[in-house]
N, C-alpha and C positions, 0 to 999 in steps of 0.2 A: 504493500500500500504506500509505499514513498522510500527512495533514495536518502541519504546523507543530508544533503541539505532540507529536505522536508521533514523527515524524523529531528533536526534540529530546530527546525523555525516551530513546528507544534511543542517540542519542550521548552523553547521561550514561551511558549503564548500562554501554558499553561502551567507554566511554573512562577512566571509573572504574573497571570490574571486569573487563575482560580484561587476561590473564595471569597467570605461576604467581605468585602472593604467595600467602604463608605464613597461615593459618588467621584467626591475631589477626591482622593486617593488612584479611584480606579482609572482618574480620565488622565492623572499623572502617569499612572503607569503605563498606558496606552499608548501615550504619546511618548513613552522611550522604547518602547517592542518598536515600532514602527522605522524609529530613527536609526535602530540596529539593523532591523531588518533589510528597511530600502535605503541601505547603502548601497551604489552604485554596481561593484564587485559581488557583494554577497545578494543582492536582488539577481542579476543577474545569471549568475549561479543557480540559484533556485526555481528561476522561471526556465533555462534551460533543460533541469531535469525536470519539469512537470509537463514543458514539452516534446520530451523524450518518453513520454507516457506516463511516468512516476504519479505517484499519489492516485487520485481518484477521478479521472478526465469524462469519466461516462456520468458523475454522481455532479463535478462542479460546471461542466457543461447545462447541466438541467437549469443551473442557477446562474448563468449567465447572460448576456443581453445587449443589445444596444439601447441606453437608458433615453431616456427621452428630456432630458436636460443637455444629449447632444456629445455623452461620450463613452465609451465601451468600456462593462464593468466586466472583469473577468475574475472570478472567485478560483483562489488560489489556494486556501485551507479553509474544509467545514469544521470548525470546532463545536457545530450543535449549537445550543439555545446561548453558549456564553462566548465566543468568539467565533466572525466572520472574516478571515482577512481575504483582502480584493487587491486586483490592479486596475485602475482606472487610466485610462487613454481617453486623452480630450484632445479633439477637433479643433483645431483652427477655425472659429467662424460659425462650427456649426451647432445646433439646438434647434428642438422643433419645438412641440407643444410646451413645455412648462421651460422655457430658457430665462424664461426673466420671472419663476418662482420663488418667494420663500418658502424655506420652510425649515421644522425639524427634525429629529429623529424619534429611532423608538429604545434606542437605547447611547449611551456615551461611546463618542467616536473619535480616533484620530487619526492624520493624515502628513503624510511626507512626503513632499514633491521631490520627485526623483532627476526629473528633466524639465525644464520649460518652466513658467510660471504660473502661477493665480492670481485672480485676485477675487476676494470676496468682502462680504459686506454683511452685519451683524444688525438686528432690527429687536426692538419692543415693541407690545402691542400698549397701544398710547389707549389711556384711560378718557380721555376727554373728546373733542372735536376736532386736534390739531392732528398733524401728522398725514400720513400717505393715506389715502383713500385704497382700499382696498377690499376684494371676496374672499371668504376664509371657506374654506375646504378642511372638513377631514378624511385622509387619504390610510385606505385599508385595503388588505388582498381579497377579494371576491371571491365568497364562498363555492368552493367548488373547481378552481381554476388559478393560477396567479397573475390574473390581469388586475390592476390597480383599480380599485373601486374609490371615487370621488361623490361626494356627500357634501350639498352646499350648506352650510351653518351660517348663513348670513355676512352682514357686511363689518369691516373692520378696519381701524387704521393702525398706522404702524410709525415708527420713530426710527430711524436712522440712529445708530449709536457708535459704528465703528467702521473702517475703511480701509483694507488693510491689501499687501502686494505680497506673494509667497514667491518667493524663486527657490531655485533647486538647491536642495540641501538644510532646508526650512521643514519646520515643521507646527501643525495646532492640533488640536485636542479639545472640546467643548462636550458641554452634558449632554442630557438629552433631549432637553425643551428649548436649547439656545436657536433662535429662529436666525436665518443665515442662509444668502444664496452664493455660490461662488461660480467662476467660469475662467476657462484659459485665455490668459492675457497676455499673449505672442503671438507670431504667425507663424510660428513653429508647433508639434504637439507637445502637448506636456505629459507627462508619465508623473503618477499620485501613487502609493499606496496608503490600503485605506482599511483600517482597521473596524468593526463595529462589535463591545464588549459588553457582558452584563449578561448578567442571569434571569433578569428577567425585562420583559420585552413590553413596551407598552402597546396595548391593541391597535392603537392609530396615530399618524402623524399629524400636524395639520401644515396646511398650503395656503399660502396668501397669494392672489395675483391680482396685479392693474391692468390684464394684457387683455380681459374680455372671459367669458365665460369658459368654462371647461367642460369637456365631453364626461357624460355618468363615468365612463371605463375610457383606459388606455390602457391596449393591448401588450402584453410583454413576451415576446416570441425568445422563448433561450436560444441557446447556440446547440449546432450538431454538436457531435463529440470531431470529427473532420475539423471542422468549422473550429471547434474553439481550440484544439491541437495549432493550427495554424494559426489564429490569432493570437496563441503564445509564440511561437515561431516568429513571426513577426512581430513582437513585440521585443523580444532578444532581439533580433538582428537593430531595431531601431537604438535599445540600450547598448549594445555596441560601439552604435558611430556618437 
């Protein structure tokens, strides 16, 4: 079920992130697996052997996707209900339905930009009149299927609070209510690893957009196991140059 570097990157994950630790503790910790992780040498190492078949290519295929924020999430270790780790490849430019979304998560996440840049931006929901005008969504997986089920919860505004530029060798970390969009800020791709920790999972996320309404569902098609074999493949070769 995994090479050398795989059976190493699961005994970080779970020798750093198994058990109850408290929220700030765990999103500390997450954010230094990450920075171990996607290091340059030892990322690509590890995506090499799981492009070589290693690990579980038929089980993290199921769960992988071209997201609809505009960049290919490719799950690289299933650690179950307490660790997700991913490789995230974002597009130059590109984003379709939710590209200009906030939103949060369902559990504490961190992220290391490998290659290329970010940039993202961190929001409150503003108690009063002022602030961004916005529709608030809550966003769950549709019973029966994993296409994203959207649920309109009315309107809402939002506060701008932070502004922030990630380049490669950077790394953040945020809980799991922190509301936050981000997107690749080069015209080059950027390459993330991206961690999501915690034992337990909140039912739903929510989604704020100014962009116009959103579809009930968006569809989320995984990847063959072909398919995602070669978008490791090519993701090494991109870590390369």
């Amino acid at each position: 079920m995994g090479g050398r570097q795989v059976l190493a990157a699961r005994r970080l994950l779970s020798g750093t992130l198994d058990g109850d630790l408290p929220e700030h503790e765990l999103v500390a910790a997450a954010r230094f697996v990450v920075a171990e992780l996607g290091s340059p040498d030892r990322l690509l190492e590890l995506i090499s052997e799981l492009a070589s078949g290693a690990g579980d290519p038929e089980g993290c295929a199921r769960l992988s996707y071209r997201h609809v924020l505009g960049f290919d999430k490719l799950l690289l270790i299933d650690g179950g209900p307490r660790h997700m780790l991913r490789a995230h490849l974002w597009h130059p430019g590109a984003g379709a339905v939710g590209k200009e979304d906030i939103h949060n998560h369902r559990s504490p996440l961190a992220s290391y930009v490998v290659r290329g840049r970010l940039a993202m931006e961190l929001y409150d929901v503003e108690g009063g009149g002022d602030g961004i005008a916005a529709a608030r969504y809550e966003e769950s997986l549709r019973e029966g299927s994993a296409d994203w089920l959207l649920e309109p919860t009315g309107p809402a505004r939002l506060r701008l609070t932070h502004v922030g530029q990630y380049a490669a060798g950077s790394a953040y970390a945020l809980p799991a209510h922190t509301l936050h969009r981000a997107w690749c800020d080069t015209d080059v791709p950027t390459v993330t690893l991206f961690l999501e920790t915690g034992s337990e999972r909140r039912p739903h996320t929510d989604v704020f957009t100014a962009a116009g309404p959103h579809p009930g569902t968006v569809a989320k098609v995984p990847l063959s196991t072909d398919d995602y074999l070669a978008a490791l493949s090519g993701l090494a070769e991109l870590l390369r140059t």
